[in-house]
TIVO-586737 format. One record per residue (C-alpha): x, y, z; residue number from 1. Coordinates in Angstrom, 3 decimals. Example, Ala and Ser with C-alpha at 12.3 -4.5 7.8 and 13.67 -1.06 7.14 Angstrom:
// TIVO-586737
<node><x>12.300</x><y>-4.500</y><z>7.800</z><num>1</num></node>
<node><x>13.670</x><y>-1.060</y><z>7.140</z><num>2</num></node>
//
This chain:
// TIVO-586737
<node><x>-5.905</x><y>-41.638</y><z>-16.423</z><num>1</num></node>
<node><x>-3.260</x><y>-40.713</y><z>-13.894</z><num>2</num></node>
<node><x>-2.801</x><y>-37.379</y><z>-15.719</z><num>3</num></node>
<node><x>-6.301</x><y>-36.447</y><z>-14.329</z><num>4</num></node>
<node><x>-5.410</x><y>-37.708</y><z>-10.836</z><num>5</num></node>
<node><x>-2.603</x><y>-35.324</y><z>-10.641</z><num>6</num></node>
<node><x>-4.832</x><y>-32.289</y><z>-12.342</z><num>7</num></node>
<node><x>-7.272</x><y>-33.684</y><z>-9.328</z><num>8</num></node>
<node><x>-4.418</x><y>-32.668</y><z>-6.699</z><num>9</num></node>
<node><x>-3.899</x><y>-29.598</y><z>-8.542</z><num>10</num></node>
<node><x>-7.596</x><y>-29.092</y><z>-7.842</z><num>11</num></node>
<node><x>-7.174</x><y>-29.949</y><z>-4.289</z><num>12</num></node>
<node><x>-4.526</x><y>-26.957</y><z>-3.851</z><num>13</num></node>
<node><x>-6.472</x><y>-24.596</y><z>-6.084</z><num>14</num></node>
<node><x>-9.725</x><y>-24.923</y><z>-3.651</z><num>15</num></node>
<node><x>-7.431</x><y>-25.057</y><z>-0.295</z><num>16</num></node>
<node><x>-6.253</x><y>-21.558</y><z>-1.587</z><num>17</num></node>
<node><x>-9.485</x><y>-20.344</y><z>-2.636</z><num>18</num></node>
<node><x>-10.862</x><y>-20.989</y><z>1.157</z><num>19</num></node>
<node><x>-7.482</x><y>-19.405</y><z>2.892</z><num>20</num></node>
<node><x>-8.261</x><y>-16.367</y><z>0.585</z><num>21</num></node>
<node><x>-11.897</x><y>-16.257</y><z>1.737</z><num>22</num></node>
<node><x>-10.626</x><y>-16.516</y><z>5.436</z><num>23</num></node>
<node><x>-8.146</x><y>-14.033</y><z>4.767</z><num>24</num></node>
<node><x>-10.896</x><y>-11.249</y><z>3.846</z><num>25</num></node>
<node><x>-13.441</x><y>-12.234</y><z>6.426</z><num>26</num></node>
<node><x>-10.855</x><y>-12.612</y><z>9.599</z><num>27</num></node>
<node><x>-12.791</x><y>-12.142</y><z>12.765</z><num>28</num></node>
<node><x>-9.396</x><y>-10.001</y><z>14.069</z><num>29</num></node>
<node><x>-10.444</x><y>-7.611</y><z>11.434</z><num>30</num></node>
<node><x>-14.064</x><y>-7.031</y><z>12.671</z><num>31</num></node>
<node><x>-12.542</x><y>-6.941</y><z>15.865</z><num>32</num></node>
<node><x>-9.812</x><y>-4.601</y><z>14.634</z><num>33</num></node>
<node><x>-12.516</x><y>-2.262</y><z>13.146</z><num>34</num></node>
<node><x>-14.688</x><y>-2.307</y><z>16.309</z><num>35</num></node>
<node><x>-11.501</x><y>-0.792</y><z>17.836</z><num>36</num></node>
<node><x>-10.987</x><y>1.411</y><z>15.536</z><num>37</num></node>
<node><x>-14.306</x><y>3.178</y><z>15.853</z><num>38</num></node>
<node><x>-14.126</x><y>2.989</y><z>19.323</z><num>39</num></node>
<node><x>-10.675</x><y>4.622</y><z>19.657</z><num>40</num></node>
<node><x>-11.969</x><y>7.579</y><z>16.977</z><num>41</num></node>
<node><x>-15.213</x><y>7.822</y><z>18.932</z><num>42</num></node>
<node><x>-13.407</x><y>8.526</y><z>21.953</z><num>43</num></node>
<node><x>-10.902</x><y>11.230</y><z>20.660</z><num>44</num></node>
<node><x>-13.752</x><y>12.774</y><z>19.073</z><num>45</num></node>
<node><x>-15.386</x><y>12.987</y><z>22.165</z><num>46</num></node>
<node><x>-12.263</x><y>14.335</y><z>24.252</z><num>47</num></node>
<node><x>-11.685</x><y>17.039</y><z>21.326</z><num>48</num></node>
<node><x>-15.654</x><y>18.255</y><z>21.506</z><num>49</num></node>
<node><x>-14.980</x><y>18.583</y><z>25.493</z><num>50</num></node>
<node><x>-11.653</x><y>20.229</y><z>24.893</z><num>51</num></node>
<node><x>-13.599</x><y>22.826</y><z>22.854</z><num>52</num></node>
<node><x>-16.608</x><y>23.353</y><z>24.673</z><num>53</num></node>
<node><x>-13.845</x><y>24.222</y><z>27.898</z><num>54</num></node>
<node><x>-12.028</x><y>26.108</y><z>25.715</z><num>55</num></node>
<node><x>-14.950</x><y>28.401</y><z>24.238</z><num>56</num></node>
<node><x>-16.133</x><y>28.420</y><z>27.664</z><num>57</num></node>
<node><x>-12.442</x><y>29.825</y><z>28.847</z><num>58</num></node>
<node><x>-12.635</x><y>32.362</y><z>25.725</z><num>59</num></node>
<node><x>-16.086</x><y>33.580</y><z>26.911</z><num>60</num></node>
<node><x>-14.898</x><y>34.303</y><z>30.561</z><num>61</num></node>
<node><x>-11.846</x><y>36.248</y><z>29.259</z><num>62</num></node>
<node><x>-14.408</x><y>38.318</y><z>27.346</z><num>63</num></node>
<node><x>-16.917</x><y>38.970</y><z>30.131</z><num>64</num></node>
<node><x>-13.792</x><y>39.538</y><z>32.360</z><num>65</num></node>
<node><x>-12.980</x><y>42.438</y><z>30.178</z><num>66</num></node>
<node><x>-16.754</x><y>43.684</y><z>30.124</z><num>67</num></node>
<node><x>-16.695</x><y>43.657</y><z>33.493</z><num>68</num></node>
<node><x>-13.193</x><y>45.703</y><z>34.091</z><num>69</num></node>
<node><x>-14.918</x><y>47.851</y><z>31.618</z><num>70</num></node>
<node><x>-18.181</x><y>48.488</y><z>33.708</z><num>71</num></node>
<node><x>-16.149</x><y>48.915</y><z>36.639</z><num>72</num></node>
<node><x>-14.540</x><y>51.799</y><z>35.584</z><num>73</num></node>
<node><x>-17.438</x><y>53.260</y><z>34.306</z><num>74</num></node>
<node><x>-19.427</x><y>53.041</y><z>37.617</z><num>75</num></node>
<node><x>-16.320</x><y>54.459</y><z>39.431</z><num>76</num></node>
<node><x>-16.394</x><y>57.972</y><z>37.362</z><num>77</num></node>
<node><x>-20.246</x><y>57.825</y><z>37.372</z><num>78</num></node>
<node><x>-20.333</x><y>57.308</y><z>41.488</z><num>79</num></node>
<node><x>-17.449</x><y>60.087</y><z>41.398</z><num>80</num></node>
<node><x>-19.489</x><y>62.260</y><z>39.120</z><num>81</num></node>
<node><x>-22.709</x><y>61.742</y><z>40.913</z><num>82</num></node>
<node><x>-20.484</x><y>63.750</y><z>44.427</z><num>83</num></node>
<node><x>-19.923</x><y>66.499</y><z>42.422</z><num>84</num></node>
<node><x>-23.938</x><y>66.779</y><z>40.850</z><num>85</num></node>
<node><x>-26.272</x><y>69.000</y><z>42.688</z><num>86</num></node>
<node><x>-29.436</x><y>69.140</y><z>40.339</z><num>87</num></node>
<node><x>-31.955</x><y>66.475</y><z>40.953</z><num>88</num></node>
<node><x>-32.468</x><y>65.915</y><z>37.653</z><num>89</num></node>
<node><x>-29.394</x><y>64.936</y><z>36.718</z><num>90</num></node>
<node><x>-28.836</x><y>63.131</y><z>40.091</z><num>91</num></node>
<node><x>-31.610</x><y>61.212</y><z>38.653</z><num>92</num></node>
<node><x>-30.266</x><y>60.497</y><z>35.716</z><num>93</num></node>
<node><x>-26.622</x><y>59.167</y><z>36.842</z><num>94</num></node>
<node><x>-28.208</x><y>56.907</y><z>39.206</z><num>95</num></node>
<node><x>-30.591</x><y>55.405</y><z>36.969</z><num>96</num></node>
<node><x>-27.074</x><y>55.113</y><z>34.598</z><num>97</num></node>
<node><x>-25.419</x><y>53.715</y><z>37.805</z><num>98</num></node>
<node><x>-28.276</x><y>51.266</y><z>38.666</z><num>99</num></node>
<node><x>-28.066</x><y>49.698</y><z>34.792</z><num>100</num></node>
<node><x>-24.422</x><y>49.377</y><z>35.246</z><num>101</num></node>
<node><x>-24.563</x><y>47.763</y><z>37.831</z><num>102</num></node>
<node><x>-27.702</x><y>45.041</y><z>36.640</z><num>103</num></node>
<node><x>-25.248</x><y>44.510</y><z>33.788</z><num>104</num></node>
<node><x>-22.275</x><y>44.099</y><z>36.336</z><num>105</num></node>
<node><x>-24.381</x><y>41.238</y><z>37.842</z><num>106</num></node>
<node><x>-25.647</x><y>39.734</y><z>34.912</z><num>107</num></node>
<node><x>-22.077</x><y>39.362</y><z>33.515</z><num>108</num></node>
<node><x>-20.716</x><y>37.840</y><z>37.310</z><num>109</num></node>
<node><x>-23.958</x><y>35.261</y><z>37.075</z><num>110</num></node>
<node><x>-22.571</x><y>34.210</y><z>33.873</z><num>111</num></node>
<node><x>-19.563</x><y>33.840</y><z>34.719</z><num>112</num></node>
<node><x>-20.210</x><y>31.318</y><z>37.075</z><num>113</num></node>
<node><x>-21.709</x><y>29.424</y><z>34.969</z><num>114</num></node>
<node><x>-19.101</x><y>29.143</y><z>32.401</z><num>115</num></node>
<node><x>-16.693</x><y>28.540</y><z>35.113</z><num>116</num></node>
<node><x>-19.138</x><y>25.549</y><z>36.408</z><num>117</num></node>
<node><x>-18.586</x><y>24.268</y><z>32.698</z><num>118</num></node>
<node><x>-15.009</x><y>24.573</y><z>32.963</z><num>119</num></node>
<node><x>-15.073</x><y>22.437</y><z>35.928</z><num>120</num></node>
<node><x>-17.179</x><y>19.798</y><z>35.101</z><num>121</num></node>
<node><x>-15.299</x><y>19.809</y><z>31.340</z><num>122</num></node>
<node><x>-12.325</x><y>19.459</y><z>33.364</z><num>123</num></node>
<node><x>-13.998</x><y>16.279</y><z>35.454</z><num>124</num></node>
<node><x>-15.236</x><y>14.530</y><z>32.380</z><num>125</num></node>
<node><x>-11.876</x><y>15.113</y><z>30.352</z><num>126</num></node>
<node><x>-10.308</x><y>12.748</y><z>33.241</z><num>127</num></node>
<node><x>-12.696</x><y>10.287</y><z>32.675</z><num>128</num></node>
<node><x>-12.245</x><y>10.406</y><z>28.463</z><num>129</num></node>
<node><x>-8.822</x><y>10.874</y><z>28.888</z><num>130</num></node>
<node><x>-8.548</x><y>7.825</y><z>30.168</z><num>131</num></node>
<node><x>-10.782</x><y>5.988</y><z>28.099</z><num>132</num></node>
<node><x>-9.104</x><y>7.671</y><z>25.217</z><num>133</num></node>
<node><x>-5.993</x><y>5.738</y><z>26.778</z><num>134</num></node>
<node><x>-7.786</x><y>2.426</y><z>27.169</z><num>135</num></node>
<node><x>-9.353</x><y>2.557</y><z>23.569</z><num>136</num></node>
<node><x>-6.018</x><y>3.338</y><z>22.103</z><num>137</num></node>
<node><x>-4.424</x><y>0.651</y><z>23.952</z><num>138</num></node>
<node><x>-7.291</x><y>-1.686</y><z>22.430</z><num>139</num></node>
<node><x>-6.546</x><y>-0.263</y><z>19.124</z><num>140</num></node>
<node><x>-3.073</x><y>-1.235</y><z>18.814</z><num>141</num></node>
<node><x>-3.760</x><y>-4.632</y><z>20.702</z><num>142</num></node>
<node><x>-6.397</x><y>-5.911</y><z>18.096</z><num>143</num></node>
<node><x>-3.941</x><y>-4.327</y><z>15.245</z><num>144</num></node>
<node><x>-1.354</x><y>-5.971</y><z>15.796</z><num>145</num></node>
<node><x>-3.663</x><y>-9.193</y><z>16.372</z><num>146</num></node>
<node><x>-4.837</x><y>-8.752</y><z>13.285</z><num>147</num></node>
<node><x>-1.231</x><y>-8.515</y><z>11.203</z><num>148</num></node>
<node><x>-0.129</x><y>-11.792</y><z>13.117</z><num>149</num></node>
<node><x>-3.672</x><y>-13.937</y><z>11.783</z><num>150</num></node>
<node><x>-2.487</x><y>-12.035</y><z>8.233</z><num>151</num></node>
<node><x>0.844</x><y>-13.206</y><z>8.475</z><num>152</num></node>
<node><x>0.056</x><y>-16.745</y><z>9.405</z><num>153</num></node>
<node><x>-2.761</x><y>-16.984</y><z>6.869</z><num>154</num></node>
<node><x>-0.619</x><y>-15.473</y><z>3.844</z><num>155</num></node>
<node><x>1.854</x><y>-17.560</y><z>5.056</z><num>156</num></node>
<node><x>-0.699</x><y>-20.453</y><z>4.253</z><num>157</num></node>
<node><x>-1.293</x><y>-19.768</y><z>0.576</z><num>158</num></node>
<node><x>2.419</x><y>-19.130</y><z>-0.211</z><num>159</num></node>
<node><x>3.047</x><y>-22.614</y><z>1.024</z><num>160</num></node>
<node><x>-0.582</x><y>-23.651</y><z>-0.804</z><num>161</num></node>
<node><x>1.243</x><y>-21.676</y><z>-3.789</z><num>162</num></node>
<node><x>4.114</x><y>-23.241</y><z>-4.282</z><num>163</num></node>
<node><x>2.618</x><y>-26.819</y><z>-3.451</z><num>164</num></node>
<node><x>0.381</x><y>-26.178</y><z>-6.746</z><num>165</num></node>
<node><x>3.064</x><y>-24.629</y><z>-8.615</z><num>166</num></node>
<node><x>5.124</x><y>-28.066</y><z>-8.288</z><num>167</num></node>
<node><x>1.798</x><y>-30.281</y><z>-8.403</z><num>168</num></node>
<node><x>1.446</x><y>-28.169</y><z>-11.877</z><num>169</num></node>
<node><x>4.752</x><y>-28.954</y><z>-13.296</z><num>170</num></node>
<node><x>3.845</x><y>-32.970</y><z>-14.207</z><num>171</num></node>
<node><x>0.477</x><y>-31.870</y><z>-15.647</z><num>172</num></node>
<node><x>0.538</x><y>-30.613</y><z>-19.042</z><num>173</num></node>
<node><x>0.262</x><y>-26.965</y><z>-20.792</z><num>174</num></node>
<node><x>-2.833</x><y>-28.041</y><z>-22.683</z><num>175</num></node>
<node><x>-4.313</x><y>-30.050</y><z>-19.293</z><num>176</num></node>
<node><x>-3.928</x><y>-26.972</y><z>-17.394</z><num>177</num></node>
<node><x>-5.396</x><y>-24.535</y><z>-19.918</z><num>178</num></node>
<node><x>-8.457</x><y>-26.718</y><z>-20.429</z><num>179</num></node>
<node><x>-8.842</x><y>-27.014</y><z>-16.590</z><num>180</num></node>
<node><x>-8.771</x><y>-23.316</y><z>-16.165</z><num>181</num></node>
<node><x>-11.213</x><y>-22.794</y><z>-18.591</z><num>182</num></node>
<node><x>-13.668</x><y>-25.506</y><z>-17.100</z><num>183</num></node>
<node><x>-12.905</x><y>-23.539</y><z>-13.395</z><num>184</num></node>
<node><x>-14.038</x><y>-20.498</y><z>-14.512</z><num>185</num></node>
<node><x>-17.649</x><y>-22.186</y><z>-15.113</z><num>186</num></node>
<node><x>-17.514</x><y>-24.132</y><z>-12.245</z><num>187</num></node>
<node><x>-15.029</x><y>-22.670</y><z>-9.567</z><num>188</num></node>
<node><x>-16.130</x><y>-25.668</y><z>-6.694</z><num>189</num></node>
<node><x>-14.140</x><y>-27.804</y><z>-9.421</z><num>190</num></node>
<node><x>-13.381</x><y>-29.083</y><z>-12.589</z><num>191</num></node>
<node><x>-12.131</x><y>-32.485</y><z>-11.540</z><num>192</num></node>
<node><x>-14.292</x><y>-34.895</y><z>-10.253</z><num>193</num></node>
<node><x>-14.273</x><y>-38.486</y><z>-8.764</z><num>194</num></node>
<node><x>-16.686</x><y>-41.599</y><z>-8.669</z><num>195</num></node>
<node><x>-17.964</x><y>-42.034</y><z>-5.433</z><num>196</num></node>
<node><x>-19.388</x><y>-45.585</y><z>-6.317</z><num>197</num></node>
<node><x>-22.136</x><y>-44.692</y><z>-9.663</z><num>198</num></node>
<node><x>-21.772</x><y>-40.785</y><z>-8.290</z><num>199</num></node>
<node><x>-19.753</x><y>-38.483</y><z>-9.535</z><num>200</num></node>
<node><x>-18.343</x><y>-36.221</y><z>-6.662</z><num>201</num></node>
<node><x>-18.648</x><y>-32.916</y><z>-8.596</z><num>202</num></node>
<node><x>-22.497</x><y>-32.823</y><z>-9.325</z><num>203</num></node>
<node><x>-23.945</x><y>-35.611</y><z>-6.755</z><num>204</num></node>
<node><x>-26.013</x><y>-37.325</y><z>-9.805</z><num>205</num></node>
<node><x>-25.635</x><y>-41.407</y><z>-10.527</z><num>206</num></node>
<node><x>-24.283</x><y>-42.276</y><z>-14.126</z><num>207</num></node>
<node><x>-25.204</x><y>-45.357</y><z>-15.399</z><num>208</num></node>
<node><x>-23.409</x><y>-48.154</y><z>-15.066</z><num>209</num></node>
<node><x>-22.947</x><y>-48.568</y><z>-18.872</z><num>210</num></node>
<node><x>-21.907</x><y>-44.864</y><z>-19.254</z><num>211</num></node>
<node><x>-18.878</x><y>-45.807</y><z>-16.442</z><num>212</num></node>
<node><x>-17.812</x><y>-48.731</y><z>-18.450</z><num>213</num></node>
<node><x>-18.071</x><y>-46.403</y><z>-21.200</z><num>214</num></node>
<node><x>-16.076</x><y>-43.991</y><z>-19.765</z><num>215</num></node>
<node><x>-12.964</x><y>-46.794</y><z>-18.705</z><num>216</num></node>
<node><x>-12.744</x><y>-47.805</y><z>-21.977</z><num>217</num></node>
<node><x>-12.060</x><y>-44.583</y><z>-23.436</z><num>218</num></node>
<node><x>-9.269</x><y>-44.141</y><z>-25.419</z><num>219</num></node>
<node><x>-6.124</x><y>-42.779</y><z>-23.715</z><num>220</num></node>
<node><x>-6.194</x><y>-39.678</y><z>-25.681</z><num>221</num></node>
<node><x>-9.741</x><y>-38.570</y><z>-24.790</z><num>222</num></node>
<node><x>-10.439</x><y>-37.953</y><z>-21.151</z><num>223</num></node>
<node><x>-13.759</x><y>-39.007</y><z>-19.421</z><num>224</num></node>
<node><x>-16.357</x><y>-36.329</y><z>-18.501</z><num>225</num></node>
<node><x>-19.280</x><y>-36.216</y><z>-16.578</z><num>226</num></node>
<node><x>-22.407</x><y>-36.500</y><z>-18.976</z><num>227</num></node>
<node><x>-24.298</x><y>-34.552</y><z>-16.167</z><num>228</num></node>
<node><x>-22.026</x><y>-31.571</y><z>-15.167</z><num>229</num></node>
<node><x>-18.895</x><y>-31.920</y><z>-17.616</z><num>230</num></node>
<node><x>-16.109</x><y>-32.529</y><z>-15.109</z><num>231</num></node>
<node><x>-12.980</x><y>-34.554</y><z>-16.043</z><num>232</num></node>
<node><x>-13.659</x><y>-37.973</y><z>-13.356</z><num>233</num></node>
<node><x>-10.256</x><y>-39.113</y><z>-12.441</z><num>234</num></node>
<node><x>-10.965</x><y>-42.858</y><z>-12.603</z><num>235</num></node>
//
């Protein structure tokens, strides 16, 4: 049966890269790469909202800026005007003009000072996220690059696993291999089983002790399976 002990070590390299692939997709450097990742995005998108909030802010100053030039030189020719008026009425009129101008001239100065209070405090808190932008991207290429090394070494793992079942493979035959393939895709914890005293190490059951004899004196043409699960036992 020692064509079914080296189909067992076949086994043995098939399952060791079955597990390094499985570590491979569920590395903790990538959730920690990913946490980094959001965090570094989180934090630009922050910085970029601030950016534009100063920004619109900025625009909306240079607009009330002009208003205001605007209203200026529209009180000066109404004050000049209102020298040159003798009636009453009108009088009356060009100062109530005057006095609107002048509500709006205020209005536009109070908000102005308001934008220019976001400005400031944009300006503070961009320090702040700039530099967290900094740390976050500094994070980000830390846990990145931690993450290609534990890639690396772990692909780096299954090509060795690789070729170790690529040479185990070579003193089994064709029609072994096929079979076993076909039995793996059924039961992909194994296809190859031993007797751990009366239990067979693929299903956990007992056989008989008449069905083990059984099974040694098979001929050497037919290999021994597991009556329970209907692995190949390497005996």
């Amino acid at each position: 049966m020692g064509a079914l002990h080296d189909l067992h070590a076949v086994q043995l390299s098939d399952i060791a890269i079955s597990q390094a692939q499985h570590r491979l997709a569920h590395l903790p450097e990538s959730a920690t790469y990913q946490l980094a990742k959001s965090a570094s995005a989180n934090a630009i998108t922050e910085l970029a909202a601030l950016d534009k909030r100063s920004a619109d802010a900025g625009t909306e100053i240079t607009g009330l800026e002009k208003q205001a030039h605007e209203i200026d030189s529209t009180l000066a020719r109404l004050n000049k005007q209102l020298k040159t008026i003798i009636a009453p009425r009108e009088a009356e009129a060009l100062q109530h003009e005057i006095a609107t101008c002048t509500n709006n001239r205020s209005a536009l100065d109070d908000r102005e000072l308001e934008l220019l209070e976001i400005v400031e405090q944009c300006d503070k808190e961009s320090v702040v996220l700039g530099s967290r932008v900094e740390s976050t991207r500094e994070a980000l290429t830390s846990a990145e690059q931690a993450l290609r090394a534990a890639r690396a070494a772990v692909n780096a793992e299954i090509a060795q696993l690789a070729e170790q079942r690529s040479a185990q493979g070579l003193v089994v035959s064709a029609s072994l291999l096929s079979t076993y393939d076909a039995k793996r895709k059924h039961r992909p914890d194994g296809a190859v089983s031993k007797l751990n005293g009366p239990t067979c190490s693929g299903c956990h059951l007992d056989l008989p002790k008449s069905e083990i004899d059984r099974l040694h004196k098979l001929p050497a043409d037919e290999l021994p399976e597991c009556p329970h699960c209907g692995c190949f036992i390497a005996l």
